[in-house]
C-alpha positions in Angstrom: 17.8 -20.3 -13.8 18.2 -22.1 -10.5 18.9 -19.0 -8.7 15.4 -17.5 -9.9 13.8 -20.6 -9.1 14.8 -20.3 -5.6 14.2 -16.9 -5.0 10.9 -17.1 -6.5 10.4 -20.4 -4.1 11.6 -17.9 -0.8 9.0 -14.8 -2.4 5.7 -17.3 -2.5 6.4 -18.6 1.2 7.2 -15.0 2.0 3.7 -14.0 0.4 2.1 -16.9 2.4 3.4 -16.1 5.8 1.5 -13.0 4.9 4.2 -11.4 6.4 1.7 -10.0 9.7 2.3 -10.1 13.4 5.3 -12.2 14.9 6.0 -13.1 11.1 6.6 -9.6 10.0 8.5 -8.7 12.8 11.0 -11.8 12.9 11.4 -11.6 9.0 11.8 -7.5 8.6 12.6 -6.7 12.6 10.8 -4.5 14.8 9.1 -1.4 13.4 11.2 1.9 13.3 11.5 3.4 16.6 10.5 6.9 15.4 7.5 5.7 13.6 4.5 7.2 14.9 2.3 5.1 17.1 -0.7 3.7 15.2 0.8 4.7 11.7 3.2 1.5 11.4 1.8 -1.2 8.6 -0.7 -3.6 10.9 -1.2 -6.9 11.2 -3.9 -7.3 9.1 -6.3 -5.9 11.5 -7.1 -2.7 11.0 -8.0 -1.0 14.5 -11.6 0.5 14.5 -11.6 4.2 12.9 -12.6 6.6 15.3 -15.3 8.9 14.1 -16.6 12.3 15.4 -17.4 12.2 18.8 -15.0 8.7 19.8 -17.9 6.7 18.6 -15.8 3.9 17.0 -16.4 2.3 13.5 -16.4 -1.2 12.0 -13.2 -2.9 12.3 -11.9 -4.2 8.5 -11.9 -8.0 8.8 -8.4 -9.8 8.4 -7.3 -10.4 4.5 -6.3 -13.9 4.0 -3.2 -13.9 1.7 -2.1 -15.3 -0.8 -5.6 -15.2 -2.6 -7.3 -19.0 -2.5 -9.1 -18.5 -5.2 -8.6 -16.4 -8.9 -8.9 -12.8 -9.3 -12.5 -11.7 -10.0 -12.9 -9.2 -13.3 -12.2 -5.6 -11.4 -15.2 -4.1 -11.0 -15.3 -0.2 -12.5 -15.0 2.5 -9.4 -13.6 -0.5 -7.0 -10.9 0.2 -4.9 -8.8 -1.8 -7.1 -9.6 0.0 -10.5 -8.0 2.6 -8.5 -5.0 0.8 -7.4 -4.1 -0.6 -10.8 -3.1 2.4 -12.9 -0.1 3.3 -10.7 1.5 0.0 -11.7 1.0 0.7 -15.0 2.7 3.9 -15.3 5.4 4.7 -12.7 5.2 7.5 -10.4 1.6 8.6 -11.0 1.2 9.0 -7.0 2.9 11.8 -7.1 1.4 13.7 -9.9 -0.9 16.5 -8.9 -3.3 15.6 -11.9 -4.5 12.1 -9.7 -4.9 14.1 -6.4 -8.5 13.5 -6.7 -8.0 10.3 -6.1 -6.4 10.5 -2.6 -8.1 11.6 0.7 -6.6 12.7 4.6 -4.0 11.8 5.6 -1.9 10.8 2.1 -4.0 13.8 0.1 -1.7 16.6 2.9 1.5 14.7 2.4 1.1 14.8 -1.3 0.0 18.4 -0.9 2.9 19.4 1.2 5.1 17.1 -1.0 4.3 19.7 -4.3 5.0 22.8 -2.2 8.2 21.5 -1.3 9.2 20.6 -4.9 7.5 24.1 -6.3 9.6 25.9 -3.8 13.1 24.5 -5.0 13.9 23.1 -1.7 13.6 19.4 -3.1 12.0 16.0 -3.0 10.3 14.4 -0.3 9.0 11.7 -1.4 10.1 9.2 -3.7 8.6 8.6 -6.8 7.5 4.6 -7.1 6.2 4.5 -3.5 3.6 2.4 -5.3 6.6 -0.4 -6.2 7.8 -0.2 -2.5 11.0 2.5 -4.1 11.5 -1.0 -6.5 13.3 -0.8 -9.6 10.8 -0.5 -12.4 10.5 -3.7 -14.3 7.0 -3.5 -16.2 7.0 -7.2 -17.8 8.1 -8.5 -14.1 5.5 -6.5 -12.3 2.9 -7.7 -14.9 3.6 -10.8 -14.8 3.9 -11.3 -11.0 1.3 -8.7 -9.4 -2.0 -10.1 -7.3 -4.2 -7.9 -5.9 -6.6 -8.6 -3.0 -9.5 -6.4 -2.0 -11.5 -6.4 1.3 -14.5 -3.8 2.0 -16.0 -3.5 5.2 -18.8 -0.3 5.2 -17.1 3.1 3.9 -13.4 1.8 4.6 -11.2 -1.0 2.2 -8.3 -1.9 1.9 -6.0 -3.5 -1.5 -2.8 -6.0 -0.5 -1.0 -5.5 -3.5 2.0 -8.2 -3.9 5.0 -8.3 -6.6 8.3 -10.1 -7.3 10.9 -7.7 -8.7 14.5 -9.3 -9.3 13.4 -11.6 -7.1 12.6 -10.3 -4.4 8.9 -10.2 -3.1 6.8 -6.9 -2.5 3.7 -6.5 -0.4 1.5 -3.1 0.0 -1.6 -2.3 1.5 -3.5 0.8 0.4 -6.4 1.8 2.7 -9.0 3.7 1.5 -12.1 5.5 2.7 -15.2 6.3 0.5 -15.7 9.8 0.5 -18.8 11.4 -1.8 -19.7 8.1 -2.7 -16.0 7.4 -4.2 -13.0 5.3 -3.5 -10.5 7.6 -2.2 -7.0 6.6 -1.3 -6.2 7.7 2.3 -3.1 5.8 3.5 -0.2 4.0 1.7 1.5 1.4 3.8 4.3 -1.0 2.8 5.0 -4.4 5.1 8.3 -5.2 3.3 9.8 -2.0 3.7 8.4 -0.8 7.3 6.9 2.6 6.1 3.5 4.8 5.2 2.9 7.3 3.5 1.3 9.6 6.0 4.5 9.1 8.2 6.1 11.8 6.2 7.0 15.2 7.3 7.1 17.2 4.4 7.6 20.4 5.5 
């Protein structure tokens, strides 16, 4: 009981460093040296999206984590009504049936993803990116998960954060309306140093 104590202690002042610039990088090291430029999880800033014609658009503002005050009721069609059914069933990112709900660049990598698995060559992704490749622990993740939401304009982003045997998980899905809906365009984890739309699935 101690031992859970303690490492639930170390995963609340993990969430509140917030785990973003010099914090991030002292407590998981530097960023792979073959991720892609740009690509890497940020510091809580997102960089201005470029649109057609290098005109740039509105920076997201920076998410204060841990929340400072409760969750609000999810609002139906919010960002995070779409985050919260892949942590109530495992491995729905990769089911072709919820493709609707992703955009460029995950919505490709998922694509490519299926035509790799349909050809018998094999996985490439895994399939609880949305637990950050965690062992599934429903009652743990339940118990444990916040979500935070930040929309700025036609861009958003959900921190998602959950203790799993102990050991703290953060998340950041970016998303980008598109048709007047919430799509899901990136998938970013800050504990374990990857995206989504880093993969090669070819």
């Amino acid at each position: 009981m101690a031992g859970r104590a303690l490492l639930s202690l170390s995963a609340m002042c993990l969430l509140a460093a917030g785990l973003n610039g010099a914090s991030a990088q002292g407590l998981l090291g530097a960023p792979p040296a073959n991720a892609p430029a740009g690509t890497a999880p940020d510091d809580g800033r997102t960089p201005p999206a470029t649109a057609p014609g290098g005109v740039a658009g509105p920076a997201m503002p920076p998410v204060a984590w841990p929340p400072s005050e409760p969750a609000a009721p999810i609002q139906p069609g919010s960002p995070t009504a779409v985050v919260r059914p892949f942590y109530d069933q495992v491995g729905l990112e990769v089911d072709p049936a919820q493709r609707g709900h992703f955009t460029d660049p995950a919505r490709t990598v998922l694509d490519k993803s299926d035509a790799l698995r349909k050809s018998g060559q094999g996985e490439c992704l895994d399939p609880n990116m949305a637990l950050d490749n965690a062992d599934y622990d429903k009652a743990e993740i339940d118990n444990s998960l916040k979500t935070l939401e930040a929309i700025n304009g036609d861009q958003a982003k959900v921190i998602v954060a959950f203790v799993v045997g102990g050991n703290p998980h953060r998340l950041e899905w970016k998303f980008r309306k598109v048709g007047g809906e919430w799509k899901i365009s990136d998938l970013l984890s800050v504990t374990g140093e990857w995206a989504l739309s880093q993969y090669q699935c070819e």
